[in-house]
Wavefront OBJ file of the C-alpha trace (Angstrom):
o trace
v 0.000 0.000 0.000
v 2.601 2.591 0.635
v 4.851 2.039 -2.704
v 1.456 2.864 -4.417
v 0.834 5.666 -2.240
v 4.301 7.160 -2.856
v 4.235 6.097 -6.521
v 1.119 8.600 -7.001
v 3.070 11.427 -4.923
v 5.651 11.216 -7.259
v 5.659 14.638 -9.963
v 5.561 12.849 -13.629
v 9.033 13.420 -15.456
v 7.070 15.296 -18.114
v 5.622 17.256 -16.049
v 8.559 18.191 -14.047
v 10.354 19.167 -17.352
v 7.663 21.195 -18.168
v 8.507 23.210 -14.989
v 11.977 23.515 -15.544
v 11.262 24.785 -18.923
v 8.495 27.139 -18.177
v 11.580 28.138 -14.749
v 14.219 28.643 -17.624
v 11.521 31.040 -19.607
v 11.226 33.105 -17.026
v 14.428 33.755 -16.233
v 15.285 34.404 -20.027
v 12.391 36.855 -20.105
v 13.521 38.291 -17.081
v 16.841 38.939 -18.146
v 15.583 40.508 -21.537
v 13.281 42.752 -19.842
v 16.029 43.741 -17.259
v 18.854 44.259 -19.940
v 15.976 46.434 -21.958
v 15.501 48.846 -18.736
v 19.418 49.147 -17.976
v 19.817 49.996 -22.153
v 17.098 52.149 -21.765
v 18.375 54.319 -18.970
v 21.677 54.565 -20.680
v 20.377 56.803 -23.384
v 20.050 56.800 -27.221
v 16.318 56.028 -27.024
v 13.642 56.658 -29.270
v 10.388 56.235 -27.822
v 7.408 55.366 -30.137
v 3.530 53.900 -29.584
v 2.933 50.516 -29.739
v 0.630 50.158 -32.590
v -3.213 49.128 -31.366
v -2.740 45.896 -33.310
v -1.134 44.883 -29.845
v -4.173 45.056 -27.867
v -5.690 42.503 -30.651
v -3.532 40.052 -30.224
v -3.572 40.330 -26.859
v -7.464 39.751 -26.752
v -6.699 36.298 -29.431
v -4.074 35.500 -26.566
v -6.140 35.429 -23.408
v -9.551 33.999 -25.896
v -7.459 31.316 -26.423
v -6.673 30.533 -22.977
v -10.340 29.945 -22.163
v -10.865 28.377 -25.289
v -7.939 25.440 -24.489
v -9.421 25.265 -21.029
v -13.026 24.332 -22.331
v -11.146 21.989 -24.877
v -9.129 20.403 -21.665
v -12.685 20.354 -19.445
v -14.336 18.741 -22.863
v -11.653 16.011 -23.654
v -11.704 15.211 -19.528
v -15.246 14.485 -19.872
v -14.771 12.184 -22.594
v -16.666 14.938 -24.783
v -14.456 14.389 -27.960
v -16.947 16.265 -30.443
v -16.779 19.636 -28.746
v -13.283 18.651 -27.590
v -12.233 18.826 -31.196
v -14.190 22.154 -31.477
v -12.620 23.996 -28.729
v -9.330 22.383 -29.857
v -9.347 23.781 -33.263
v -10.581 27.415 -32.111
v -7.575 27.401 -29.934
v -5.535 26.709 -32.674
v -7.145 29.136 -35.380
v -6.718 31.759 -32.179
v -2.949 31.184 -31.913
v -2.657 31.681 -35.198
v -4.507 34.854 -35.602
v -2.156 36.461 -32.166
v 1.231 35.416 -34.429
v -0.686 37.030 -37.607
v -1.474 39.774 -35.465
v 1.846 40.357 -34.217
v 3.543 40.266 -38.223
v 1.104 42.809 -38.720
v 2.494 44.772 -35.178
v 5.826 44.380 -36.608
v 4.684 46.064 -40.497
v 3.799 48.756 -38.485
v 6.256 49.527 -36.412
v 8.639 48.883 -39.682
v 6.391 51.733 -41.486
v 6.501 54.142 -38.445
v 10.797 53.942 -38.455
v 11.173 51.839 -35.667
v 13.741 49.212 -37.570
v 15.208 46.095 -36.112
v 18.707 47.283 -36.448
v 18.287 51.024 -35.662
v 17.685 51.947 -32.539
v 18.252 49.494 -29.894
v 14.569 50.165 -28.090
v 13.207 48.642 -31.431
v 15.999 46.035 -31.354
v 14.490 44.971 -27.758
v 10.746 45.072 -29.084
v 11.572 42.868 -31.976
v 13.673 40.541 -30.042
v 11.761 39.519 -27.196
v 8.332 39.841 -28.857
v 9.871 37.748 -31.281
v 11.090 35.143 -28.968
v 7.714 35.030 -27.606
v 6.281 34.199 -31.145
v 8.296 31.677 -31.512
v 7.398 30.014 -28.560
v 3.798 30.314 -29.304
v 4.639 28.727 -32.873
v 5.863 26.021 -30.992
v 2.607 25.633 -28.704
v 0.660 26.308 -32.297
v 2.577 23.069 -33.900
v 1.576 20.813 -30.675
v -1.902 22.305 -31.063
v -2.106 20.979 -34.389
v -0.768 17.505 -33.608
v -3.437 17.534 -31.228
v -6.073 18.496 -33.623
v -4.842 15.947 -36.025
v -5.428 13.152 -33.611
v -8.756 14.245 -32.686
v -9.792 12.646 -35.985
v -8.641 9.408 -35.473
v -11.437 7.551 -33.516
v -10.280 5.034 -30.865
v -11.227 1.937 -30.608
v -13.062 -0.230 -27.750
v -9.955 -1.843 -26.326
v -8.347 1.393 -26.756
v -11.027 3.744 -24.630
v -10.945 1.203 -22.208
v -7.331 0.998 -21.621
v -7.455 5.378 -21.439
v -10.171 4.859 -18.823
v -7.850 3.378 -16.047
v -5.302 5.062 -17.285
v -4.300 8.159 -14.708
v -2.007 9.760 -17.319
v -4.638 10.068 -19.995
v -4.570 13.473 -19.742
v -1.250 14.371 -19.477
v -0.537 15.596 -22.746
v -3.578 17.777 -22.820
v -2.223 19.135 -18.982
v 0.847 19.695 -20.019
v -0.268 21.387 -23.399
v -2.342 23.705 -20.985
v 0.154 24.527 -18.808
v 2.669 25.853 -21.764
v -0.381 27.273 -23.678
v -1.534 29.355 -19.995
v 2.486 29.981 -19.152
v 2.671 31.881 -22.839
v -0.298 33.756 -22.654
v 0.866 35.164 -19.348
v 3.754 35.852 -20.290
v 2.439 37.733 -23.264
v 0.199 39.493 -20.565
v 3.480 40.750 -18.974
v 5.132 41.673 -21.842
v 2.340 44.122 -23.470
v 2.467 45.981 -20.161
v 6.097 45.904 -19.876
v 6.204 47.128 -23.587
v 3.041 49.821 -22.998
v 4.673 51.586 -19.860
v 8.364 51.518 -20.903
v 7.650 52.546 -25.039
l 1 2 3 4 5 6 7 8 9 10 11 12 13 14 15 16 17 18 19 20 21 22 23 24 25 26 27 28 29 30 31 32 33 34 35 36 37 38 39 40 41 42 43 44 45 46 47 48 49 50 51 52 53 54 55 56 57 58 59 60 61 62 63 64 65 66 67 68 69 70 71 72 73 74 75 76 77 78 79 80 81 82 83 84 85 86 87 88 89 90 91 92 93 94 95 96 97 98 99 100 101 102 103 104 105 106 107 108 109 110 111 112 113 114 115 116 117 118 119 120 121 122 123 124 125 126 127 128 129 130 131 132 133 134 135 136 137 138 139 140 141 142 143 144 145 146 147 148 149 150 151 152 153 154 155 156 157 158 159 160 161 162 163 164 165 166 167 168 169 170 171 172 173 174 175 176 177 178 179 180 181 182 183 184 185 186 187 188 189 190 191 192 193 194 195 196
């Protein structure tokens, strides 16, 4: 009884490297953010608006939050119809926030604010660029997911998922990233709106 006990206390290895991934983020971020502040105060800085094409993706960004989380809920419940629903806006919103930030970038291109220029573009481009590409990467295991919402189990299958307890670990874990970005993203429009 208590090696099953302590086998169910255990954190999954996935899930652990999730956390050391999502710990390693944040310190990256960090450091950009901090490096952009201690540029910034050094002088040479041209300040400019963040074009309102921002706040859009920022509204596709936190949709697409709830939109996973009703997908996660759905696909829990064994609802795999409106699982594959919610799954697929989630995925057409995460594309629309990187659209939405090529479109951010035209702008700021047309308005003078280059990549290499000015290093308070430099910064924008950079870390809102990084961001992207991380959210490209949660787009691509959105996808896969998608993809193998198609493919209908069979009876063995769905039985061997029900007493499984890591039959929803990939969805978790895709939540957790897919949450961990749009915060982030959350923290980097303000950071971007008050120091612009």
């Amino acid at each position: 009884m208590a090696l099953t006990q302590n086998t169910h206390s255990r954190v999954h290895p996935q899930r652990f490297m999730m956390w050391i991934t999502i710990g390693s983020l944040i310190m990256m971020f960090a450091g950009l953010t901090s490096a952009y502040i201690v540029r910034r105060a050094a002088g040479n800085w041209v300040d400019y608006k963040l074009p309102d094409v921002f706040w859009v993706s920022t509204v596709l960004i936190l949709i697409s939050s709830l939109t996973l989380h009703i997908a996660y809920r759905m696909y829990k419940n064994k609802k795999y119809q409106p699982y594959r629903f919610w799954l697929g806006s989630t995925l057409f919103l995460g594309l629309g926030f990187v659209v939405s930030q090529l479109i951010g970038w035209q702008q700021l291109t047309d308005l003078g604010v280059q990549l290499r220029g000015n290093p308070s573009g430099s910064f924008l481009y950079v870390i809102s660029g990084i961001h992207a590409v991380h959210v490209l990467g949660g787009v691509l295991f959105l996808l896969v997911f998608y993809a193998k919402s198609f493919f209908r189990k069979d009876a063995v299958k769905e039985l061997m998922d029900d007493i499984n307890p890591e039959r929803t670990l990939g969805i978790e874990l895709l939540l957790t990233y897919w949450h961990f970005v749009d915060i982030l993203w959350l923290y980097l429009f303000c950071f971007f709106l008050f120091n612009s």
